[in-house]
N, C-alpha and C positions, 0 to 999 in steps of 0.2 A: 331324464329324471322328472320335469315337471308331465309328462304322460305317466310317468307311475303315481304321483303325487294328489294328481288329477283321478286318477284311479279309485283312489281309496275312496271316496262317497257313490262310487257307481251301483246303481240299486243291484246290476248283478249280479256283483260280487259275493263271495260264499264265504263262509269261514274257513272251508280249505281252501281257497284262493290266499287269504291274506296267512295262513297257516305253512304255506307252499310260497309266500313272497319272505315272511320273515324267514325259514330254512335257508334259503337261498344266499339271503345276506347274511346269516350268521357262517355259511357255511364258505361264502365266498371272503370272509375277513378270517376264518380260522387257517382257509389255504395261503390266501397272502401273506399273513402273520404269524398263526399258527405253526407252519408246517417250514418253515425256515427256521423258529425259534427250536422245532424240537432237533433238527436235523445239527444246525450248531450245536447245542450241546448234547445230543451225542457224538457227535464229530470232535468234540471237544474233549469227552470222556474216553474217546474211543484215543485218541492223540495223544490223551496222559496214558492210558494204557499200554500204548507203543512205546512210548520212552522208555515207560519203567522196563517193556521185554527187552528192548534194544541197549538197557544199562547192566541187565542180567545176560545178556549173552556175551557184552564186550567184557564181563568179571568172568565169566562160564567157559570161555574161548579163548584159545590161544594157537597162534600163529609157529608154525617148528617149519623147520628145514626137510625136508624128505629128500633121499638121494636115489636115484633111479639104479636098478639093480639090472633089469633087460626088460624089452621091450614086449607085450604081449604078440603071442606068435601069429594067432589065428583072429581072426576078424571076424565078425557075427555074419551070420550067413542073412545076406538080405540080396534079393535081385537087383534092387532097384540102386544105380548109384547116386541118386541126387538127394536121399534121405539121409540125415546126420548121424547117425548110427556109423555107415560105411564111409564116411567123410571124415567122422573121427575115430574110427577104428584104430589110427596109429596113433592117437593122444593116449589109447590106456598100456600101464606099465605096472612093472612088478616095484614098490617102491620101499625100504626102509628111513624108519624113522625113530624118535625120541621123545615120547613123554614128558611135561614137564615133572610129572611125576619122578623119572628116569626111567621106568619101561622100555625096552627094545619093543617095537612093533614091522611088520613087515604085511603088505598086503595090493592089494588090486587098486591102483588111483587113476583118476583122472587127471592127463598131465594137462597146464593151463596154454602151452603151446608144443608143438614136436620137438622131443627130446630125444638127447642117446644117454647110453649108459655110463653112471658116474657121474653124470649131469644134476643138478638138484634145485628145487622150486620149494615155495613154498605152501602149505595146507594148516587149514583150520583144525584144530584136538579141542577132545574137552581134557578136564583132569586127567583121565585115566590112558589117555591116549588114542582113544575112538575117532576116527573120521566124521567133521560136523562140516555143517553146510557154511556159509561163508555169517556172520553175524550180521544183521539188518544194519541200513543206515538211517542215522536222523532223516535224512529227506524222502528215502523211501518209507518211513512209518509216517509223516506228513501227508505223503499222497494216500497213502492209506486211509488216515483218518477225515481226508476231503472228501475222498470217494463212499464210504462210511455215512459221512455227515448229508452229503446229495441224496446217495440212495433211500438214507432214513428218510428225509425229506420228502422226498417224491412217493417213497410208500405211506406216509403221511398223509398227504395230501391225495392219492388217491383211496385210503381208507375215508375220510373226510366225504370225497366225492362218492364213494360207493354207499356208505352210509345216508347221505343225502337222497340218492338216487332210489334208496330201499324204501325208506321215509314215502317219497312223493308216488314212490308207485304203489304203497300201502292208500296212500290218501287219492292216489285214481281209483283204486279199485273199490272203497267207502264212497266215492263220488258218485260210481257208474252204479253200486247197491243202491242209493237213494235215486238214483235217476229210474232204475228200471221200478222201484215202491209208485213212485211219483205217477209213472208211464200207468201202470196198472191201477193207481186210485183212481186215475185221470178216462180210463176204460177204453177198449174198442171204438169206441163213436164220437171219440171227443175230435173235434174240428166239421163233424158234418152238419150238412145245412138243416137237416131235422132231427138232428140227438137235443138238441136245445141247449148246446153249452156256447 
């Protein structure tokens, strides 16, 4: 620090030098500080958001009984046996079930371990009796909104750094226009022993 400090009266010094020293710190305080505060609160926004889906899908969803009717006969045609597909080919089944509505439904499920017929498990419905995915849980919308809140972060702060970096190569390439005005007022002969300069 006291070589930068030292710095600043050195007759060398340009105006984009100290132009290119302030960027630097401003830029390096907006990534330290900056770009964690904005990544928190959208992590934070992003966190409320999740609750309120994960409060909407535990009103939107409901848990029923499905009874297994028979087993699906044929299995997907895959070569390979070590892919999940032919690993679970005997989890899916022909399955009946109930609406909270009261609907009778009947249809193709995923059973959650091997089953036989007459057997019954349970699945996610919305209202009307449609096959839904399982409803989010608090802790999974948590990781969500960390992972949210880091990544705004870090693309923060490399916006930050990219911008920075656009800045100072503007201000080399204003550097090197006046170097080469300077070269060419300065002429051909400047440093020989009989130009007279």
């Amino acid at each position: 620090m006291r070589g930068v400090w030292r710095w600043r009266r050195n007759p060398l010094r340009r105006r984009t030098d100290r132009i290119e020293a302030w960027l630097a710190l401003a830029a390096a305080l907006l990534i330290v500080f900056g770009a964690p505060a904005a990544g928190w609160l959208i992590g934070r926004a992003a966190h409320g958001a999740l609750l309120e889906a994960v409060r909407m899908q535990y009103q939107q969803r409901h848990l029923v009984w499905a009874t297994v009717d028979r087993l699906v006969s044929r299995a997907p045609l895959d070569p390979d046996p070590e892919t999940s597909s032919q690993r679970d080919a005997h989890l899916r089944v022909i399955a009946r079930w109930t609406a909270l509505d009261g609907s009778a439904h009947t249809g193709q499920l995923a059973a959650p371990r091997p089953v036989e017929s007459g057997e019954r498990f349970r699945i996610w419905t919305d209202d009307r009796g449609r096959v839904m995915p399982r409803p989010m849980d608090v802790s999974t919308a948590g990781t969500h909104a960390v992972l949210a809140g880091l990544g705004s972060a870090a693309a923060v702060g490399g916006l930050i750094e990219g911008g920075r970096r656009l800045v100072v190569g503007q201000l080399m390439a204003r550097r090197f226009r006046r170097w080469d005005a300077e070269w060419e007022r300065a002429g051909q002969d400047w440093g020989r022993a009989d130009a007279g300069s």
